[in-house]
N, C-alpha and C positions, 0 to 999 in steps of 0.2 A: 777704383770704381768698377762697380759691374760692366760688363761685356753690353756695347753701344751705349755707355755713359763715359760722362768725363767729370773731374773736378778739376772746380778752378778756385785757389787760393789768394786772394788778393788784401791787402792791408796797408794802413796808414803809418806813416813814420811812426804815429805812439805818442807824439809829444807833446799836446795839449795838456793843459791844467788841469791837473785832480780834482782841483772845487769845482768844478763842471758836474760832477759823479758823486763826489764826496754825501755822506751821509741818505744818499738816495734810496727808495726801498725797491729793490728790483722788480719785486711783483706788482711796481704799481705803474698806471697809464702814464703817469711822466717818464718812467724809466724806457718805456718800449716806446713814447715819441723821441725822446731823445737818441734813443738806438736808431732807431730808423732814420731820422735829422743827420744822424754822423755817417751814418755808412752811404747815404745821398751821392757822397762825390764819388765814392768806388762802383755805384751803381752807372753813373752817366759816365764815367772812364771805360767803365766796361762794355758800356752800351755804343761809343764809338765804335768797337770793331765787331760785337755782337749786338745789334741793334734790339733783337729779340731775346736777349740774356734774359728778364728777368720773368718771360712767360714758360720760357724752359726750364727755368730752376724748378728742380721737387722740391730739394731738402734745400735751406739757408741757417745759416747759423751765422751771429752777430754777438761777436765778442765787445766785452767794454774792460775798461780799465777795474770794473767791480770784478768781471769773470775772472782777469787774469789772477787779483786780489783773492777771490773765494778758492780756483780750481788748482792757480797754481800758485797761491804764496807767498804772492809778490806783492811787496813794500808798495803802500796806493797804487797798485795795479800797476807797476813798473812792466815794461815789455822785454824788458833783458836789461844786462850788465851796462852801462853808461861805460863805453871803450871806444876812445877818439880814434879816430883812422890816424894813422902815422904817426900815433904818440906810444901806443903799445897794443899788442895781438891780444886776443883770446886766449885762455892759455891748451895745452894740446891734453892728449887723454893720460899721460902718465902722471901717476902720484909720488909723494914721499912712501906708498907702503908699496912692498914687491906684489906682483900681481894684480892689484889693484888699479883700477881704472875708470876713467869718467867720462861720462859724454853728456851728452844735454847742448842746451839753450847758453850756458856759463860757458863752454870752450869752445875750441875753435872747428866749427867755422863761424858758430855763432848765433844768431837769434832766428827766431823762423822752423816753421815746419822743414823746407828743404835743408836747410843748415844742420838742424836736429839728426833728422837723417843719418848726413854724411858723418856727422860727429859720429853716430854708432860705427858705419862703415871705418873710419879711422881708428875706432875703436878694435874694431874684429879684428883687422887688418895687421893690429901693432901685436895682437895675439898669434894669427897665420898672415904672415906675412904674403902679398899676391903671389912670389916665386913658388910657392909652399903649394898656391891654391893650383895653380900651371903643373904642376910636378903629378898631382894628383889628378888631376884630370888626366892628364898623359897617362898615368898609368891604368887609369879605364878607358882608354883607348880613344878618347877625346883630342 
């Protein structure tokens, strides 16, 4: 965010039914009550600890299971991989090919902007490993 702004990311497990969405035309005034109907409870969540959250928002953005469908791809708007806690992980950034490496929303840590992220960071990391990045600073005098 720019300098005395902040962002805040907030989202619902995801797991409502598709026929809620299905076949909907996004440009149309059903589509934008219904957007604003679902994202309702993150606003009054939010509004408990910033009461005045929603007069300070500039920008909002209101993802649906169409966005994630259109922008990113996903099987009727899936929000990530279906991966049971304690049945099996994310998998990590190495591939079967040398060099080759993955990150995203599919490994580990897993779904979500913050998750996204680190997956890169995991990613960098498995390339220069932290002692690598320590050494190098040392050596400019850091």
């Amino acid at each position: 965010a720019p300098p005395g702004k902040h962002v805040i990311h907030v989202y619902t497990p995801g797991n409502e039914p598709y026929k809620f969405w299905h076949g909907m035309d996004r440009k149309s005034q059903e589509y934008a009550q219904q957007k604003q109907q679902r994202a309702e409870v993150m606003w009054q969540a939010l509004e408990r600890v910033i009461p005045d959250v929603r007069s300070r928002c500039e920008v909002t953005l209101v993802g649906t299971p169409l966005t994630h469908e259109r922008f990113l791809r996903r099987h009727r708007g899936t929000y990530g991989p279906a991966i049971r806690s304690g049945e099996s992980l994310f998998p990590g950034p190495n591939t079967p090919l040398p060099g080759l490496l993955c990150c995203g929303d599919s490994t580990f840590p897993g779904i979500g902007l913050p998750a996204v992220a680190v997956s890169g960071m995991i990613a960098a990391n498995t390339l220069a490993p932290v002692s690598q990045h320590w050494k190098m600073l040392e050596s400019l005098g850091f």
